[in-house]
Structures are given as C-alpha cells and as structure tokens.
N, C-alpha and C positions, 0 to 999 in steps of 0.2 A: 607160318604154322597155323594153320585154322582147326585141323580136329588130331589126336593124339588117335593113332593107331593101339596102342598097347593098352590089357585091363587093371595089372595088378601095379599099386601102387610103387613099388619097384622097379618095373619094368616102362613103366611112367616117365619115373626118372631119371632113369636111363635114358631114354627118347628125349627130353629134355638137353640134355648134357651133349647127347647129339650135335643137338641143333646147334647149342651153342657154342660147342665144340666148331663146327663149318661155320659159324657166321663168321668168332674171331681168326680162321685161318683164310675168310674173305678177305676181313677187315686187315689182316697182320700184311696180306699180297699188295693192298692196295697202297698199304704205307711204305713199303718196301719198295713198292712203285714209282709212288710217288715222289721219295727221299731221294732215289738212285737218278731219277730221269726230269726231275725238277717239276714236277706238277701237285698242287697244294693237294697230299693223299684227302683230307676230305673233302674236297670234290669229285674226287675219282665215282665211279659207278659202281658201284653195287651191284646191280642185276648182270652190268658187264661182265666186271669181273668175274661170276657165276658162270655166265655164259662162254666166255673164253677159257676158264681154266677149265671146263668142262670136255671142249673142243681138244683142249690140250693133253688132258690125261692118256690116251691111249698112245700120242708118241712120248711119251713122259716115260710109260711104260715099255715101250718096246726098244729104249735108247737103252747104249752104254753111259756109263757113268762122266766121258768126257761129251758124248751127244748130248746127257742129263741139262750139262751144265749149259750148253747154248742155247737148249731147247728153253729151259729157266729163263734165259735173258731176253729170250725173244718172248715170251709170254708178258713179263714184266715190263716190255716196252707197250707191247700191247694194249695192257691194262692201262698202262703211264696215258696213252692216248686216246683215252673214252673217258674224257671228261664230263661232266654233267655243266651247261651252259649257267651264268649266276642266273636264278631267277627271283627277285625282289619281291616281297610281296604274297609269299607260297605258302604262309602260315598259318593254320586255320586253327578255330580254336577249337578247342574239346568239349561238344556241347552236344546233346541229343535234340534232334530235328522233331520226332516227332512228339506230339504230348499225348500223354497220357490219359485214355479213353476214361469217361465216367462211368461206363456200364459195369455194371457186375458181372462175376467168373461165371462160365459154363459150368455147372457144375452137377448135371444132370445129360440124360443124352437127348439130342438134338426132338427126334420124335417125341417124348416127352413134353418137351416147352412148345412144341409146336399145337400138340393137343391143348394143353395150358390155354394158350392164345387163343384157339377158335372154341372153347369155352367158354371163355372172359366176354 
C-alpha cells in the first residue's frame, strides 16, 4: 500500500480496513494451507498466494457449491506448494541510507536566488 486513494478521513479508513481485511484472508489461505497439506504456513508466499487466488476467483465464481468445494482444495494445495526457499541472513536493519543535506530550504523561487548569486 503506497498512496491511499480516498480524501475524507473516513473513507481513509475504510480503505485501510480494506487492506487489511485481504491481507489477513491472504494470511488465514496460507495457514489453512499450510496446516492441511504440511508446509510450515509461514513460509508459504505471500505474493503467491495473491497470485493464485486471484487466478482462482473466477472459477470460484462460476462453480456449484459441490465444484466450490474442490475447486478450494485444489487452490489450497497450490498455495501449500509455493514455498518461499530458507534464506539466512535476509534481515536488514531499519536505518536511512542517505544523510541529511547541510544546506538550507528553498524557500524563495528558484529565479530569485539565482539573481541572488550573480549579484553577490
């Protein structure tokens, strides 16, 4: 989630609730996945899971309720086998790279400090 679509502080929130609403019904596929089919659900993929249930929805949709249900198990295996490899060592710390410039803020427009200088 990089930029929120919506303006009013409500509607904010909403979009919020969204998100998090699809993340934990990612996160709920994956443990479901992984519990049912024996793969440690947090290794499971993330972006997979996205990916495939996304693939999945339209015959999701257009199944009967006994298709529903195989169409579920087969999704659910699928996920179970897009595991993400161990990778040791992945952990970066939370630091800002670049520093913080000396100069003082623009705070005039550009033409302005340009006269400024061939003044000076």
């Amino acid at each position: 989630m990089d930029v929120l679509r919506c303006k009013t502080p409500s509607m904010v929130r909403k979009e919020i609730y969204v998100y998090l609403l699809a993340y934990n019904l990612l996160r709920s596929l994956m443990w479901v996945a992984g519990t049912t089919y024996g793969s440690p659900p947090l290794r499971l993929s993330l972006q997979g899971t996205r990916h495939h249930l996304g693939n999945f929805i339209p015959e999701l949709l257009a199944a009967t309720s006994t298709q529903r249900e195989r169409i579920y198990r087969t999704l659910l295996k699928v996920i179970a086998h897009k595991s993400v490899p161990l990778r040791p060592g992945r952990s970066e710390p939370r630091v800002r790279k670049r520093r913080p410039k000396s100069y003082p803020l623009m705070k005039q427009p550009r033409s302005v400090l340009r006269n400024q200088l061939q003044t000076a």
